[in-house]
Residue, then its C-alpha position, 0 to 999 in steps of 0.5 A: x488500470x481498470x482496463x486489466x492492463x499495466x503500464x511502463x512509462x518514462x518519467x521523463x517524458x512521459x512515454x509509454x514505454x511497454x504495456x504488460x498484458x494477462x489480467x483478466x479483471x481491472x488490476x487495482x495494485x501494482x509494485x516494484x521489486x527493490x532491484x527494479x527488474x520485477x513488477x508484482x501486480x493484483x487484480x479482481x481476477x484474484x490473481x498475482x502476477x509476477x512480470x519482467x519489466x525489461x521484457x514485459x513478459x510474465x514469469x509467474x501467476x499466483x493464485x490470491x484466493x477467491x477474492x480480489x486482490x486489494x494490496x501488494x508489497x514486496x519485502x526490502x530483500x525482494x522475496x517475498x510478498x505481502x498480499x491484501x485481499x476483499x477479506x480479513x486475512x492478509x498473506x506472505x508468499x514467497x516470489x520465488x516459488x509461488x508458495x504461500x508461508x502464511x496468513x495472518x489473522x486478526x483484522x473483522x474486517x477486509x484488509x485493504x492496505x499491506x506494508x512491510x516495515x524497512x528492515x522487513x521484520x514487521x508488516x502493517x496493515x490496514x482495515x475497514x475495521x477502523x483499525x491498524x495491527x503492526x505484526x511480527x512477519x516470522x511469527x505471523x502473530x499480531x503484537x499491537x493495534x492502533x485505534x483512532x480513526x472513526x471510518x474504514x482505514x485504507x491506507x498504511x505506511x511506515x516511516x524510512x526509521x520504521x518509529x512511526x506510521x501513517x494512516x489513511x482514512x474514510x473519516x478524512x483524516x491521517x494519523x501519525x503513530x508511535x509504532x512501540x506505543x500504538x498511540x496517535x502522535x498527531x491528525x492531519x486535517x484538510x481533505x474534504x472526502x475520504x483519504x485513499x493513500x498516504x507516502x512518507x517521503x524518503x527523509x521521513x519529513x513530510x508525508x503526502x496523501x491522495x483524495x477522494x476530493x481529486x487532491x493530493x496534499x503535502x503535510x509537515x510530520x513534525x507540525x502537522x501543517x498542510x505545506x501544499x496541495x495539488x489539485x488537476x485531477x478531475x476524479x478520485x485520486x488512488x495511489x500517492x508516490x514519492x521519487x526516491 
């Protein structure tokens, strides 16, 4: 939250379970470790932190740089971290130590979304260049880049098969990708205001999306046809999740 705090919550219930405390800015991004005992946050104090969810306690702060935090992913084994910053580079460090292996260069504009691939040997990004770049995590190199959208991409994700992407944008659309080619496979077409995050649901059919329009919509991969949307929200919807 913009209060510099996170939150633990029971889904079930929808009790707050444990507040976790430190950030000193707004933290604009949080993620689970896979074994779900740690939690990785970023914040506009451009700090990581490393949290206990049991205790609430934190183990470790990683310094991101000097410029806000935009992006965190853990690695499917859990060590390491993929961190987006207000800026063209976007780095791997490892959860252990603290330490930074890379960066990873290539983008003209701010990296805003950071993915790892489900095998863990690729990361995706996403930049207000308009673009995507797909990556080779060991090498630090770029292998390709995907160009479509007509406005700043904020969101990326890879399918559960990691053969396609899914991108969110300014210019309203997603866009699925072939991820050997790098070309557009279809455009989901529907919101109203720029897209702020895209999730594939676990069995890859459908993906789901949140607006600046205060929606969340559900869209058919195979078809492209929007299946629902979810309207509640009375402000700008950031973060979009499926259950496992």
């Amino acid at each position: 939250s913009h209060d510099g705090t996170l939150r633990l919550w029971d889904a079930e219930t929808g009790r707050e379970i444990r507040i976790f405390k430190g950030h000193q800015k707004p933290v604009t991004c949080a993620a689970f470790s896979p074994d779900s005992r740690f939690a990785l946050s970023g914040s506009y104090d451009t700090t990581l932190r490393l949290w206990d969810v049991v205790s609430g306690e934190e183990i470790r702060s990683f310094k991101g740089g000097s410029l806000p935090v935009s992006s965190v992913a853990f690695s499917p084994d859990g060590k390491f971290a993929l961190v987006g910053t207000n800026y063209k580079v976007f780095k791997l460090w490892e959860i252990e130590t603290g330490r930074e292996i890379r960066s990873f260069k290539g983008h003209k504009s701010r990296v805003f979304s950071a993915v790892f691939s489900p095998d863990g040997r690729f990361a995706l990004s996403g930049s207000h260049d308009k673009t995507l770049k797909l990556w080779n995590i060991k090498t630090g190199k770029s292998i390709r880049t995907f160009k479509g959208h007509s406005d700043d991409v904020n969101a990326a994700a890879f399918s559960p098969d990691s053969t396609f992407a899914l991108s969110g944008s300014d210019d309203k659309t997603l866009r699925l990708w072939k991820v050997s080619t790098g070309k557009t496979v279809r455009s989901f077409r529907g919101h109203s205001a720029p897209i702020s995050d895209v999730a594939f649901s676990p069995d890859g059919r459908f993906a789901l999306s949140g607006s600046f329009d205060r929606t969340l919509r559900l869209w058919d991969i195979k078809t492209g046809r929007q299946v629902h949307s979810y309207e509640g929200h009375s402000d700008i919807i950031h973060s979009a999740a499926f259950a496992p």
